[in-house]
N, C-alpha and C positions, 0 to 999 in steps of 0.2 A: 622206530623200534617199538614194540608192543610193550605193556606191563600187565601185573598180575590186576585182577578188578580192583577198582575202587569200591568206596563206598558211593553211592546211587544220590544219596540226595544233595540237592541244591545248596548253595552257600547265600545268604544275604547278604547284603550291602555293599555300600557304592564299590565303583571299580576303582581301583589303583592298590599301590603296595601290599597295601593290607589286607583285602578280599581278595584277590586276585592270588598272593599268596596264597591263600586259604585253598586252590585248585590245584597247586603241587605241591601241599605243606605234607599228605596226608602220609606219607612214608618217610618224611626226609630226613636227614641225620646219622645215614646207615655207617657200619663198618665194614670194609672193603678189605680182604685178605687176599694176597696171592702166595701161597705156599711152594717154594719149589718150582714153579711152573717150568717146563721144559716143551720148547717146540723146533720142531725141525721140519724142513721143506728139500727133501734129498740130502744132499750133501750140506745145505745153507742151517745154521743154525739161528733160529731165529731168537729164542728164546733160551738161558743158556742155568737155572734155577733159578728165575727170578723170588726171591724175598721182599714184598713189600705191603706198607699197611695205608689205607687212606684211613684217617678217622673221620669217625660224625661230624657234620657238616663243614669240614676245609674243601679248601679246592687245591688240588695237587696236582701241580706241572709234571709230564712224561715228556722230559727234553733228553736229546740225543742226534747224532747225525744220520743221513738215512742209512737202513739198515740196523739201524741198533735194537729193534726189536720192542720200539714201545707201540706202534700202530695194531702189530701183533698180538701186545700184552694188552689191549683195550676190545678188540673183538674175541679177545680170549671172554673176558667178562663181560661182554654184549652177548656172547653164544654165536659170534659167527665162526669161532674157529674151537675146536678142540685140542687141548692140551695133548702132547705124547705121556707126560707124566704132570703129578701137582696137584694143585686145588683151588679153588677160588671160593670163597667164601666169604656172606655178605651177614652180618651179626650174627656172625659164629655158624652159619649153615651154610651147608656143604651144595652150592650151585654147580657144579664142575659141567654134570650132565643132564640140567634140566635146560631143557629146548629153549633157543634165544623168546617167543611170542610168551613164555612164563617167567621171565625174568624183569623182576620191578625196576625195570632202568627206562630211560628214556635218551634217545642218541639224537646227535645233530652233526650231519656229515659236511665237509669242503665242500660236497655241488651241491647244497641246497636237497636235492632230491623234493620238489615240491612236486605236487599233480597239475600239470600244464592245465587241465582240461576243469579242475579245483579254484574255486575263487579265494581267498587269507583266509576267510571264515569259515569257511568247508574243508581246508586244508586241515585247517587246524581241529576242527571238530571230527577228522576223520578219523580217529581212535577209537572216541566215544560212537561213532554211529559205528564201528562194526563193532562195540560191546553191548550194543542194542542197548543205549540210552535213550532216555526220553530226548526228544525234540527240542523241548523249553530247556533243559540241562544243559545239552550241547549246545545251544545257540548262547546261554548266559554265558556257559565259561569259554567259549573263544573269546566273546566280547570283555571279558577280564583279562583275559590272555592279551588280546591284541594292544586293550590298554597298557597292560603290564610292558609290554616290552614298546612300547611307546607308537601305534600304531594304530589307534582310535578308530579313525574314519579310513582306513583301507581294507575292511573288511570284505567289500565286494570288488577288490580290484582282483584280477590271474595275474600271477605270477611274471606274464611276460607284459605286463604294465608296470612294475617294480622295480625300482634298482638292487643291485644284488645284496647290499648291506639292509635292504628292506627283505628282498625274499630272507635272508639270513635270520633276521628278527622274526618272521612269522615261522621259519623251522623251529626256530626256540622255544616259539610260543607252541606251537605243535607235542614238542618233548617234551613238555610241561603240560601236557592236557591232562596225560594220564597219571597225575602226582606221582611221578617216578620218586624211590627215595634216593637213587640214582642217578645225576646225568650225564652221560659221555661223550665230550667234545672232539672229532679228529679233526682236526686242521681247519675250525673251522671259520677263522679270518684270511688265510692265505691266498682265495681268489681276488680278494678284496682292494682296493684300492688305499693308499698308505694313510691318508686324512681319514675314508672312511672305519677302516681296519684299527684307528687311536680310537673311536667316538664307541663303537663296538666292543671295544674289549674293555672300556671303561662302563659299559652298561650291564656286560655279561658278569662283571665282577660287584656291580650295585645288583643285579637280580639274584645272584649268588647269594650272595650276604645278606638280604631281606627275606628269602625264603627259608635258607641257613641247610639247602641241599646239600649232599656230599657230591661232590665235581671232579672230575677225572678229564683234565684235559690236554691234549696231546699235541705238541707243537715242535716245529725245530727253528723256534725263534725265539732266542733267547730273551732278546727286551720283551715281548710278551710273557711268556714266563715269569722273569725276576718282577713284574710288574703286576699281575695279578695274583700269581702264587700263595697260597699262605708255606708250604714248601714246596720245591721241586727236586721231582726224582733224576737224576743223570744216569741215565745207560749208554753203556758203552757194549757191541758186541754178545747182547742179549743179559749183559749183569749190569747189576745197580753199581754205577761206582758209588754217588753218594746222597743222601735224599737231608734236604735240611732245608730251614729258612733262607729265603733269598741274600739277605743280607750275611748270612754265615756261608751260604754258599761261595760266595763273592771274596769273602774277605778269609777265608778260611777254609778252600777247597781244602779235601782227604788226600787228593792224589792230582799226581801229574795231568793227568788227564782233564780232570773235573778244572784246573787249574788254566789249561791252553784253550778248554773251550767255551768254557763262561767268561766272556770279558774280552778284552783284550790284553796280552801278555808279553814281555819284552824276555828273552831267554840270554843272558851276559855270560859269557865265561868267568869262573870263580875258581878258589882256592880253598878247600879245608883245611882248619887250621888244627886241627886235631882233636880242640875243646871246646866241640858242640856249633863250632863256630864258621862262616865262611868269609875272607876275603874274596870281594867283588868292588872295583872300581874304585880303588881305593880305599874303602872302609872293607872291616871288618863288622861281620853282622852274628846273629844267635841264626840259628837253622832253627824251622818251624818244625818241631815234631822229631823223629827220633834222627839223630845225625848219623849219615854212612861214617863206616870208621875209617880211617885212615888219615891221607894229606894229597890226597888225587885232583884230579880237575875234574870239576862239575860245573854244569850250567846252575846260573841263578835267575829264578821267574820273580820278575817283578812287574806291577802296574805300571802303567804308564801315571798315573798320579802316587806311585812309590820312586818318583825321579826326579831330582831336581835337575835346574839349570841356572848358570848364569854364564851371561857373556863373561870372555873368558881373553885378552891377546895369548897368554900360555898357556891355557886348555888345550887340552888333545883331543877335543869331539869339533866337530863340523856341522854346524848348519846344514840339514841338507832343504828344507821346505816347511814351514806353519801356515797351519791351517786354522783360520779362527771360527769357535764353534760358538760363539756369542760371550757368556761368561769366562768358557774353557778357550784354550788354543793347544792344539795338538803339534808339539814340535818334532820334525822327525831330524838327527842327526847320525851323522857317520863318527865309532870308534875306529881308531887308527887300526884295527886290526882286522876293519871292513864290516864290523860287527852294526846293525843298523837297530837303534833303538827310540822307541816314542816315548815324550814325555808330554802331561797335561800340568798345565801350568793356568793360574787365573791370568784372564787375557793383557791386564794391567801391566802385570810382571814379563808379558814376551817380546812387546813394542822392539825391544831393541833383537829379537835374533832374528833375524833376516840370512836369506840362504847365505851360505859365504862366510859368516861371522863366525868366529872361533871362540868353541865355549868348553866352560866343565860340566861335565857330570857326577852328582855327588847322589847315592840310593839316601832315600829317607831311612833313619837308625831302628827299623822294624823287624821282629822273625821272619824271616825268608823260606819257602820253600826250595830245595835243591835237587836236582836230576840227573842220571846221566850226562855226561859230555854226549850233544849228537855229532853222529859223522858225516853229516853234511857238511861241505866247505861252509864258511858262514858269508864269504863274500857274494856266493849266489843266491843268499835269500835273505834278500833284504827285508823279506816276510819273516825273518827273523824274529821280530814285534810281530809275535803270530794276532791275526786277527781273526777271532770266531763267531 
């Protein structure tokens, strides 16, 4: 994607973090508003008033399932799409309707979009040569670029000589030519391979953080998200359900939703107690946030590391399978009422449940969020320990 002119002249010194820098410093730090935004595609709503603020230099996750409307709400603010209603505004000025080649951002798409027929170095200097730069300029700052994002001597290699976590790294470097103070990432580890797609998003988040750009980056993977994030925003159905720090997102989702689909979550039938409180699983817990009234049945969302276990002869849970994840061991058992819930246990402690073994289940004595009773049978979804 194009941005607004730089400034024309040359940067000194050597290549790496610090000079190199210096070729997308020149904008960075913006503020990012989206007011209201509303979009729709016939009957499909894609956008539904979105409210949201990136600040100067964070990088903020747009996580959601597909359809929720955040791929949408990132070409809203790239200018590939138009809002029905709303605004988008980037340090307080009103972009809504200036054409995407005038907007100081710079994008880096899931296919790469590299010029086959482009060598790294020309790819990436392609910005500056249609902003009719000097020669010596665009050739210095790709060669900063390519350093920067760790790719030194592949400047004269195409595209189709590169592995795709290398084309990926030279698009980077490309959105970065034109010191965006912007940069908007759609999905852009997901073709990637799982070894190469860890090494990658642990780089995008060191160039992030040394430039100190504002990043907007769009994924529906949650462990990338909670792992680079400084916050991530959760849409659901074109609204924000909740935008917060990874760790408050986790530990303290707003809502049901934000709750079943960051993480993994175990859903138990419970009992209000009337004061503020629920029985679940023998204990009585406080209810996180404001308590429904009454003494009805509701389900209780807990972690699988909000569960204990131990072998049990008159326990009423079942073993049903552990899986050992190194440190952690993920225990799945059956309550007698078909209810299926997982518990993470340090692996020390799980030696002994083996399938078959009959154990208890005690929740760890923490605020709980509470939900609807669903009406699904619960013996047919042993996904019951929803997994997202």
């Amino acid at each position: 994607m194009s941005a607004l002119p730089a400034p024309s002249a040359t940067r000194p010194g050597p290549a790496g973090p610090a000079s190199a820098g210096s070729a997308a410093r020149a904008g960075s730090g913006a503020r990012v508003e989206f007011r209201s935004l509303r979009r729709a595609f016939g009957p499909t709503v894609a956008l539904d008033g979105l409210d949201l603020t990136a600040e100067p230099g964070e990088l903020l996750a747009l996580l959601g399932p597909s359809g929720c409307g955040k791929t949408t709400a990132l070409r809203v603010l790239a200018g590939f799409e138009q809002p029905d209603s709303g605004e988008v505004l980037v340090d307080g000025e009103d972009i809504t309707r200036i054409p995407a080649n005038r907007r100081d951002a710079g994008m880096v798409f899931q296919s790469y979009s590299l010029f086959p027929h482009l060598n790294a170095r020309d790819n990436v200097a392609f910005g500056l040569r249609v902003r009719k730069r000097p020669a010596a300029e665009r050739h210095a700052t790709a060669a900063e670029l390519l350093d920067l994002v760790g790719l030194p001597d592949h400047g004269a290699r195409f595209p189709h000589q590169m592995s795709g976590g290398q084309q990926q790294r030279v698009a980077l470097a490309r959105a970065l030519a034109l010191r965006p103070r912007v940069l908007l990432l759609d999905e852009p580890l997901s073709a990637l391979d799982a070894k190469v797609r860890l090494s990658l998003r642990e780089e995008i988040r060191r160039l992030q953080l040394s430039l100190g750009i504002t990043t907007i980056f769009v994924t529906h993977d949650q462990e990338e998200a909670l792992s680079m994030a400084d916050r991530v925003a959760v849409l659901n159905a074109g609204r924000l359900e909740q935008c917060a720090p990874p760790a408050e997102l986790y530990e303290r989702p707003a809502t049901a939703f934000v709750a079943e689909f960051v993480g993994t979550m175990n859903r138990l039938p419970g009992r209000l107690t009337g004061t503020g409180s629920v029985e679940v699983a023998g204990a009585v817990l406080p209810v996180d946030g404001e308590a429904p009234a009454g003494r009805g049945s509701v389900d209780v969302l807990l972690r699988p590391e909000g569960v204990r276990v131990e072998a049990d002869p008159e326990g009423t849970a079942t073993v049903v399978s552990a899986s050992f994840l190194g440190s952690v061991t993920r225990v799945l058992l059956d309550l007698p009422d078909g209810t299926a819930v997982k518990a993470d246990l340090a692996s020390r402690d799980a030696a002994a449940l083996l399938p078959g073994v009959r154990a208890r289940v005690t929740p760890v004595p923490r605020p709980v969020l509470v939900v609807p009773t669903t009406p699904a049978p619960r013996a047919q979804a042993r996904a019951g320990a929803v997994d997202a």
